[in-house]
C-alpha positions as CSV (number, residue, x, y, z in Angstrom):
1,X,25.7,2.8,-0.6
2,X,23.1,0.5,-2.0
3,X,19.7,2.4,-3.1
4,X,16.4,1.5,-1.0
5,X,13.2,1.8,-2.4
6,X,10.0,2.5,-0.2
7,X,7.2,0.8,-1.6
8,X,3.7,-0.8,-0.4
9,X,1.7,-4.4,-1.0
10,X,-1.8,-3.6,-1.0
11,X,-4.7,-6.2,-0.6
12,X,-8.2,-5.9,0.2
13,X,-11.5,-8.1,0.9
14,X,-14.8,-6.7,0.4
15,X,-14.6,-5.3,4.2
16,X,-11.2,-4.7,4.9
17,X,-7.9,-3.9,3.1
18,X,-4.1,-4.0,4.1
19,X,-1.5,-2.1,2.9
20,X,1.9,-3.0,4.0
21,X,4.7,-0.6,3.4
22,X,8.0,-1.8,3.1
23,X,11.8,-0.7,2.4
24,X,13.9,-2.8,-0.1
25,X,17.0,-2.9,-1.6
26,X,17.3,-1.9,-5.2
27,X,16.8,-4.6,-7.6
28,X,14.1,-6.3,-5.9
29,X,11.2,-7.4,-7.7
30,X,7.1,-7.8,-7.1
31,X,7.4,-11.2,-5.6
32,X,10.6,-10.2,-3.0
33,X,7.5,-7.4,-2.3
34,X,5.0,-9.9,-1.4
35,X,6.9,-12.2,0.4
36,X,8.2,-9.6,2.3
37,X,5.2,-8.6,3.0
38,X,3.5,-11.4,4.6
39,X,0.1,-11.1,3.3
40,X,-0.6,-14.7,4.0
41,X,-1.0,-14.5,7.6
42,X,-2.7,-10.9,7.7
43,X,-5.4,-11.8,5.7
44,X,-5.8,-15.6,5.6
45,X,-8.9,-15.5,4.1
46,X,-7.6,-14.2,0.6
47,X,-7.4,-16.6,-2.2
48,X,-3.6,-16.1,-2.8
49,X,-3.0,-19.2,-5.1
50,X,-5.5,-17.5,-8.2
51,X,-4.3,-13.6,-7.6
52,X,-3.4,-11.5,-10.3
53,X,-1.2,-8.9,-9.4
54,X,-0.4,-5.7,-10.5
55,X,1.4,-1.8,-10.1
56,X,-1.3,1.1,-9.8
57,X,-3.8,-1.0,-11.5
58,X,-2.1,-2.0,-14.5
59,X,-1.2,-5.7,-14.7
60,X,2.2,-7.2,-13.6
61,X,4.6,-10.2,-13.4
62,X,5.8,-11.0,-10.0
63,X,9.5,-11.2,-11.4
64,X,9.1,-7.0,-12.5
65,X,11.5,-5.3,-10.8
66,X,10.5,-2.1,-8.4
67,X,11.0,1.5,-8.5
68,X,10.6,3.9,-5.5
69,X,7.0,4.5,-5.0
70,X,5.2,1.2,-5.8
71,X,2.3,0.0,-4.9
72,X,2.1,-3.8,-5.6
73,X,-2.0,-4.9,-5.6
74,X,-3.0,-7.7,-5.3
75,X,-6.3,-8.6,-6.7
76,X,-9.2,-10.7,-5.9
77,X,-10.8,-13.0,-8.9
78,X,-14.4,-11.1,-10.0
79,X,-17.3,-13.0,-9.0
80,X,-19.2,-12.2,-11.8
81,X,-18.3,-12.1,-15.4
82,X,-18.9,-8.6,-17.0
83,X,-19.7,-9.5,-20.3
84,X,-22.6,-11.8,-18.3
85,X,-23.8,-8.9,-16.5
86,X,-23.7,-6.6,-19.0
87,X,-25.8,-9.1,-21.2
88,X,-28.3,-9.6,-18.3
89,X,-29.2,-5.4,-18.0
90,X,-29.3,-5.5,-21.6
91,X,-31.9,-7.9,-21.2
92,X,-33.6,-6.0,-18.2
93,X,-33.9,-2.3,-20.4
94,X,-35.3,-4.7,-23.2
95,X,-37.8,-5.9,-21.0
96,X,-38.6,-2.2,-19.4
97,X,-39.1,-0.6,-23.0
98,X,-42.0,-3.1,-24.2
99,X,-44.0,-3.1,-21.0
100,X,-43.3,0.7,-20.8
């Protein structure tokens, strides 16, 4: 009897998410997951063609294989560059301590 695995594809916008779970055979990988999922017409809006994805928050390759208990994410490309925000409060307490 070929092993399943029960897994999810989880993708979110900044107001809603979807999580899709999903049984496949053994030897599938992160991609089979995301096709399988159809992602692409329950959240047209998401910028599929840049994503990064990944397992639990730790960066993947969509050609991984699976193990029971998954959850493929796929994530949304930052708006902002950290070190640029970083460097702009840095800025902002500089400013605070010499008119304080």
């Amino acid at each position: 009897m070929e092993k399943q695995l029960h897994v999810e594809v989880a993708a979110a916008l900044p107001d809603r998410q979807v999580v899709v779970p999903l049984v496949l055979s053994e030897g599938a990988t992160v991609q089979h997951a995301i096709d399988a999922a159809g992602l692409d017409s329950r959240l047209p809006e998401f910028e599929f063609d840049n994503r990064r994805i990944g397992i639990f928050g730790r960066v993947c390759r969509p050609d991984r294989l699976l193990r029971d208990g998954d959850r493929v994410e796929l994530y949304r490309p930052l708006k902002a560059d950290p070190k640029e925000i970083r460097r702009q409060l840095a800025e902002l307490e500089r400013a605070g301590k010499k008119s304080g």
